[in-house]
C-alpha positions in Angstrom: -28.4 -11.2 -15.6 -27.2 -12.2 -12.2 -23.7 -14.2 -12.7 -22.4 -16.5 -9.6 -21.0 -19.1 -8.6 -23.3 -20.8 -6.7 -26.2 -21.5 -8.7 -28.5 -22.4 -5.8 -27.9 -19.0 -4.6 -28.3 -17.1 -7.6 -31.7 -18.5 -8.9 -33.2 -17.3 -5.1 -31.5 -13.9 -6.3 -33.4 -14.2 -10.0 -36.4 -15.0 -8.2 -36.4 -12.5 -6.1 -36.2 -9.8 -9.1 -38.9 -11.6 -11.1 -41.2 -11.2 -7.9 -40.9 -7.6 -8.5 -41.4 -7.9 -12.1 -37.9 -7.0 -13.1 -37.1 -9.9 -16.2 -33.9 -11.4 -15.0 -31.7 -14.7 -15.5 -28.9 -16.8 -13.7 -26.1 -17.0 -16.0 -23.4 -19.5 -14.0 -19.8 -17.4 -13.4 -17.3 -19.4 -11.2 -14.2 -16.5 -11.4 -11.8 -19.6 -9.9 -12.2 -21.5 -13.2 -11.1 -19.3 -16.0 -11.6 -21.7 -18.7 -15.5 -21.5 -17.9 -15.6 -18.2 -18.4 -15.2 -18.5 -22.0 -18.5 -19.5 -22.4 -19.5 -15.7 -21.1 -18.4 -14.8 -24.9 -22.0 -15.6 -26.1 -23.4 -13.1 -24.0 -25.3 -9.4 -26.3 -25.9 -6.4 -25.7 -24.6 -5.8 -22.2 -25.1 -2.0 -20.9 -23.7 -2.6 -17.5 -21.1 -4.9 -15.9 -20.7 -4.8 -12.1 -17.9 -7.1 -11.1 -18.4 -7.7 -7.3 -17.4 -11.5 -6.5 -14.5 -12.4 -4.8 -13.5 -14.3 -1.7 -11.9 -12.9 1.4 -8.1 -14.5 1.1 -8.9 -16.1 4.5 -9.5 -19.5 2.4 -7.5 -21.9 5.1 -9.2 -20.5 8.0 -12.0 -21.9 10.3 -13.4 -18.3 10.0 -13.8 -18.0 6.2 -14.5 -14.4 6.4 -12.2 -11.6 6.3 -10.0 -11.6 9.8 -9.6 -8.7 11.1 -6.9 -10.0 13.5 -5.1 -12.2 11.2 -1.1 -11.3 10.8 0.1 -10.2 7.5 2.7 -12.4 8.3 0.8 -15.5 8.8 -0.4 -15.2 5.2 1.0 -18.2 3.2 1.9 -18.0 -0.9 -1.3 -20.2 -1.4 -3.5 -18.1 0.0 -2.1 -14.9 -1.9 -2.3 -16.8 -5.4 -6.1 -18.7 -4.6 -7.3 -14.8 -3.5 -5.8 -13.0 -6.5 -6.6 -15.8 -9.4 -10.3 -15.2 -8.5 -10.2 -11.5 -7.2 -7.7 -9.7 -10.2 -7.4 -13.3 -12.7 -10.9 -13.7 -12.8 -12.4 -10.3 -13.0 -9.6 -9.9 -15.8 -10.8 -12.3 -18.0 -14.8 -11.8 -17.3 -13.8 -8.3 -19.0 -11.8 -9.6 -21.6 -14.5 -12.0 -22.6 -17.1 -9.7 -22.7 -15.1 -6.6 -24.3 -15.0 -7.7 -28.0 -18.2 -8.6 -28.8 -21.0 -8.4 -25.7 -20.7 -5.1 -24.2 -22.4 -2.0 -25.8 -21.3 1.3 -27.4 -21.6 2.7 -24.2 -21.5 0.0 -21.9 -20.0 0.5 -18.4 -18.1 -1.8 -16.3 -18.3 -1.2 -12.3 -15.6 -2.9 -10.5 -16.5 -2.8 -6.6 -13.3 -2.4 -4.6 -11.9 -1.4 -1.2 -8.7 0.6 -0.1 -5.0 -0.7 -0.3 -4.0 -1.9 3.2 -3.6 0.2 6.4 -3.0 0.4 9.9 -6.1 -1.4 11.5 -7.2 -2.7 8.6 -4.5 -5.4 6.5 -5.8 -8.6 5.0 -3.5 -9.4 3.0 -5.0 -11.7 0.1 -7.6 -9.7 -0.4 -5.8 -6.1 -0.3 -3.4 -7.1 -2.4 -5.7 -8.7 -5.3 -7.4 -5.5 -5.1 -4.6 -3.6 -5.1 -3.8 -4.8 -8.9 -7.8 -5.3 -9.5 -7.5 -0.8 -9.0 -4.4 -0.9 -11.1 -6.4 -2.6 -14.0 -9.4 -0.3 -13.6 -6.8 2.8 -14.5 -4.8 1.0 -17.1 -8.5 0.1 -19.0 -9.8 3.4 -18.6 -6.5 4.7 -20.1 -7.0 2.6 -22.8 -10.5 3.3 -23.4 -9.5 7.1 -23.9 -6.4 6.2 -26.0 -9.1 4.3 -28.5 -11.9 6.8 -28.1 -14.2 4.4 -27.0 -17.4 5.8 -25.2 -17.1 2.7 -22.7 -15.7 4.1 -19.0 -14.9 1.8 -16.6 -14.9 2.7 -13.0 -14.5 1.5 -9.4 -16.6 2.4 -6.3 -15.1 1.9 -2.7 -18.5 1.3 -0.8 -16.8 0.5 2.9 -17.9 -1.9 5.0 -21.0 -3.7 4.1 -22.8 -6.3 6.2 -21.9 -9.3 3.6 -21.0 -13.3 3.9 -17.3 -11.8 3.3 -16.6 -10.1 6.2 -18.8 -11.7 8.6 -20.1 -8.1 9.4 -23.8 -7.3 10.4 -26.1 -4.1 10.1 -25.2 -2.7 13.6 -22.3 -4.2 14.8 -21.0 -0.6 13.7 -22.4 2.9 12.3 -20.2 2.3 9.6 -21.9 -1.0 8.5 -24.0 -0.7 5.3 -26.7 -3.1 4.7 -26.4 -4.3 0.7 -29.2 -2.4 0.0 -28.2 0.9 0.9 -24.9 -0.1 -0.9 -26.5 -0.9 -4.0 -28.3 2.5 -3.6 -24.8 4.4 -3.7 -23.7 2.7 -5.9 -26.6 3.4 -8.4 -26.0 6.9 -7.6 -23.0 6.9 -9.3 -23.5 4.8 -12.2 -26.5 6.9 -13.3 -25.8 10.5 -12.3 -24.8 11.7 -16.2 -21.3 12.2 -15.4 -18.2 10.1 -17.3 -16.3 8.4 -14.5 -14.0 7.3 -16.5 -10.7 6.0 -14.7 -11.6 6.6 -11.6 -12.4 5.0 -8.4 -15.0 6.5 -6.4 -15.1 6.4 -2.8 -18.7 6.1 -0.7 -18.7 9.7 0.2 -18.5 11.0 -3.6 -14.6 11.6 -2.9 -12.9 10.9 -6.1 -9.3 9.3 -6.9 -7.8 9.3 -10.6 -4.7 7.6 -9.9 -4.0 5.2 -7.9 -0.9 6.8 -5.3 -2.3 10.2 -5.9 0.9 10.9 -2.5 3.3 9.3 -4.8 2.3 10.4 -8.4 2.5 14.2 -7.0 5.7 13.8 -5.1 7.4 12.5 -8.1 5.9 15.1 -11.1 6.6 17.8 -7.8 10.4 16.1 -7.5 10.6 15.7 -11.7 10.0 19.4 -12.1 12.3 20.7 -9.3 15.0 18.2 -10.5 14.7 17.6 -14.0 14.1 14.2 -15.7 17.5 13.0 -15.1 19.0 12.6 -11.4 22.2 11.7 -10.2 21.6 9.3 -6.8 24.4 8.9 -4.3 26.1 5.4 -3.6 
């Protein structure tokens, strides 16, 4: 099933499948209206959900795509709560519609992400509605290990990628994927037998656990030289 928004563009992606002979169908998924999404609730037997839609936070721009250039500063509060009610809201409640009822035993949900903000790189919208998408990624997987479920759900961090998003192209830089050498990586990891689980996977195999792996081992490092309880100065 390919899910999207834009319906044109999704039955030109179902077509293109059904050339191959791979059986596929548009199912309509706008993440900026959650009360649509209900309707995703009918949906059986799912195996594997990849949530990759979003938008770039640059929604007031002339340039639509992600700005490179753009100031943190000169992001407004409207673009922050547009970019994370469809980046983190809607993702959120795609899973939580399909959760109870469509996804299998062993069903694994793929959320494609990117890296918290740094110093040449610092959109904020769309950082920042990542940022809590990563958070939800850990806090699921925690839960799926608390309930013993066999579901994992995972992230993948496949770096820049020649998409609508970004406005990049395949050779503008080496570091420019085409989607479908992305896809391949990503594939890689979804099928190679081993439980991801909590995790978010960068492109080059690295893995990450928890989210501020510098903080988390600065604190447990500070908790067990220090004890549990600390006494701060004024």
């Amino acid at each position: 099933m390919i899910g999207a928004r834009n319906e044109t563009r999704g039955q030109e992606a179902v077509e293109k499948l059904k050339a191959e002979g791979i059986t596929a169908e548009f199912v309509k998924v706008d993440l900026d209206d959650l009360n649509q999404l209900t309707s995703l609730s009918a949906l059986t037997d799912i195996d594997l959900l990849i949530n990759n839609a979003g938008i770039s936070g640059n929604i007031h721009s002339d340039k639509g795509h992600l700005d490179m250039e753009k100031s943190a500063f000169d992001y407004s509060t409207t673009d922050l709560e547009e970019t994370i009610k469809t980046n983190f809201l809607g993702t959120h409640a795609v899973i939580k519609e399909l959760l109870p009822h469509s996804l299998t035993e062993n069903a694994k949900i793929i959320n494609i992400t990117v890296p918290v903000s740094q110093e040449y790189w610092m959109p904020l919208a769309y950082v920042t509605s990542k940022a809590a998408q990563n958070a939800m990624t850990f806090a699921f997987g925690h839960q799926f290990k608390k309930d013993k479920s066999k579901k994992q759900i995972f992230a993948v961090m496949p770096g820049a990628v020649a998409t609508d998003l970004n406005g990049a192209k395949v050779g503008d830089s080496p570091f420019v994927k085409s989607p479908e050498e992305t896809a391949q990586m990503i594939s890689k990891f979804i099928f190679d037998d081993k439980n991801h689980n909590a995790q978010i996977i960068n492109f080059d195999g690295t893995i990450y656990d928890n989210y501020e792996p510098g903080l988390r081992n600065k604190v447990i490092k500070d908790v067990a030289k220090n004890g549990l309880k600390r006494k701060f100065k004024k």
